[in-house]
C-alpha positions as CSV (number, residue, x, y, z in Angstrom):
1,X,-10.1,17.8,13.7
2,X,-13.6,19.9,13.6
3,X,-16.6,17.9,12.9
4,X,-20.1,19.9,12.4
5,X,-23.4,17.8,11.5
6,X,-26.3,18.8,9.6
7,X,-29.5,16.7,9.4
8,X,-27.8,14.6,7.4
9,X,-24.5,15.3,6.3
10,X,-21.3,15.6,8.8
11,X,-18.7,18.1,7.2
12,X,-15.0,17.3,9.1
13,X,-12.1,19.7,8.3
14,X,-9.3,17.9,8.6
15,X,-5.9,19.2,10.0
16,X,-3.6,21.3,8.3
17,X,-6.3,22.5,6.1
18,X,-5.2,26.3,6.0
19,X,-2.2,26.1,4.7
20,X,0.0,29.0,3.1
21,X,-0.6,29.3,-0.5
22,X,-1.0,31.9,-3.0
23,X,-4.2,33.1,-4.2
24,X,-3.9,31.7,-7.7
25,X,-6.9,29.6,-8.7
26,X,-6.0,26.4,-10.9
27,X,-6.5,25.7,-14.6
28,X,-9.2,22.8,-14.9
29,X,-7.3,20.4,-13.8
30,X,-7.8,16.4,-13.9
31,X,-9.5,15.7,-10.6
32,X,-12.4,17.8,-10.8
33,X,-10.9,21.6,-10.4
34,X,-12.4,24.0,-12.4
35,X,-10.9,27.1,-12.4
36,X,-12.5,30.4,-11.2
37,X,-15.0,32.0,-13.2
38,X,-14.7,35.6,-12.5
39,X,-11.4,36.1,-14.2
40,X,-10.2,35.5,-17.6
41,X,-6.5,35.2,-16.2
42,X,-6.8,32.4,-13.7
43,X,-5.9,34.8,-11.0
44,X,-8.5,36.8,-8.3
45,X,-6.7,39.9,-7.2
46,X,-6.4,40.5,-3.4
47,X,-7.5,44.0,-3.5
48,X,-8.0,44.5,0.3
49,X,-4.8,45.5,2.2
50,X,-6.9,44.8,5.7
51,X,-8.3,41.3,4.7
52,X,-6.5,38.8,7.1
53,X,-6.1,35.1,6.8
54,X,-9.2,33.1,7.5
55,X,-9.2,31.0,10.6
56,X,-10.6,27.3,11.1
57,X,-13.7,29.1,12.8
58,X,-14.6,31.1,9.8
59,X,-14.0,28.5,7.7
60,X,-15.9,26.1,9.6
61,X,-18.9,28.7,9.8
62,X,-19.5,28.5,6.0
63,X,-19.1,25.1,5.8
64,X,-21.8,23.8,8.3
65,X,-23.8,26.8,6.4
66,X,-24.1,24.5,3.6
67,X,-25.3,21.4,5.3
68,X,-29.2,21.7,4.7
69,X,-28.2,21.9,0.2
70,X,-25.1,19.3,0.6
71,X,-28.0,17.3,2.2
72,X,-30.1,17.6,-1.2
73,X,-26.7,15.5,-2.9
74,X,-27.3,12.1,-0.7
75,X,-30.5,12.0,-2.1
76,X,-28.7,10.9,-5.4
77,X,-26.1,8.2,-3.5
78,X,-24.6,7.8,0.0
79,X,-20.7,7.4,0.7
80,X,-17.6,10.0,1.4
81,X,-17.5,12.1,-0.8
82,X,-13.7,13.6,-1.1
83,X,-13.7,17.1,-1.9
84,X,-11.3,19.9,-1.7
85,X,-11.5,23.4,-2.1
86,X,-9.5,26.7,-2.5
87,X,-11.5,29.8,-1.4
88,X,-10.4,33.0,-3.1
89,X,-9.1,36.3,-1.6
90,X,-12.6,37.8,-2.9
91,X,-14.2,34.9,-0.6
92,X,-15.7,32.8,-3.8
93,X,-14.5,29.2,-3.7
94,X,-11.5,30.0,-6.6
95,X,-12.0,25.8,-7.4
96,X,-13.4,22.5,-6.7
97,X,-12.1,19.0,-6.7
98,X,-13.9,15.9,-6.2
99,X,-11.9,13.1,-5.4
100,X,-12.4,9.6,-7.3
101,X,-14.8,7.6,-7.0
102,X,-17.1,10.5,-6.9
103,X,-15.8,12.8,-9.2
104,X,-17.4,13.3,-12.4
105,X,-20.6,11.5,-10.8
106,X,-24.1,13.1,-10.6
107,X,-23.3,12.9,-6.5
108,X,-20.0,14.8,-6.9
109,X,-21.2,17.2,-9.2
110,X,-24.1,18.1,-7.0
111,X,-21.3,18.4,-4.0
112,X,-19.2,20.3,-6.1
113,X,-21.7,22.7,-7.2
114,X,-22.7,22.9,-3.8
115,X,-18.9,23.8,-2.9
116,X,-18.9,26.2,-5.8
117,X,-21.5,28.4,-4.4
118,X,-20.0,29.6,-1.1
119,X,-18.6,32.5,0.1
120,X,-16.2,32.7,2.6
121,X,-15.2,36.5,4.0
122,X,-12.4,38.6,2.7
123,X,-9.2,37.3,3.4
124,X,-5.5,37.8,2.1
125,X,-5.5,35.2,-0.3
126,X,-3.1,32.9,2.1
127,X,-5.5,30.4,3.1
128,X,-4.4,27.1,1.0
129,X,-6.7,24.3,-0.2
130,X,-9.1,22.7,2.5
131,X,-9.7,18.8,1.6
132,X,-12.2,17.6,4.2
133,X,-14.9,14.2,3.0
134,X,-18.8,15.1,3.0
135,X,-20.6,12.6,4.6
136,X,-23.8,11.8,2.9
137,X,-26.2,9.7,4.8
């Protein structure tokens, strides 16, 4: 398990979290996902024939990155927030899910938007849903 701490939020990936899956981002969903907004189709294309898979490190990289605005969201309510995310092979989170009793909540959506503006590198499209809890303190 990697754990990385901002000022006030601890972001913990938990094992397994890169997974093989395909690049295809979700129909909204129950739970929280909401698809990706950049195509009409549901899909993001993996255009680059040299984007790799993304590794924990990378992954982990843009995660504590967005500590400092995740921090912003526990000014609305403390707890675990339950997310999970799948990043996109164009590196834009491709959806977002918070997990009960969060989701839907002004503190989820404020995670989730959060969530919904990173970007990850370039990758091959392989690297499955990450489901780690934000820890807002």
């Amino acid at each position: 398990m990697l754990e990385a701490r901002g000022a006030g939020v601890g972001l913990v990936v938990l094992a397994g979290a890169l997974a093989m899956l395909s690049c295809a981002a979700s129909e909204a969903a129950p739970g929280g996902r909401t698809k990706h907004p950049s195509t009409a189709s549901g899909k993001v294309p993996c255009t680059r024939a040299d984007a790799g898979k993304l590794n924990k490190g990378e992954v982990t990289a843009v995660l504590m990155g967005a500590g400092p605005d995740l921090d912003r969201c526990s000014e609305l309510d403390v707890g675990i927030v339950a997310s999970e995310i799948e990043i996109a092979c164009d590196g834009s989170v491709a959806w977002v899910a918070v997990k009960p009793p969060y989701g839907g909540e002004p503190v989820g959506e404020c995670v989730a938007g959060v969530l919904r503006g990173l970007r990850f590198p370039v990758n091959d499209g392989r690297t499955g849903p990450i489901t780690y809890p934000v820890h807002l303190k």
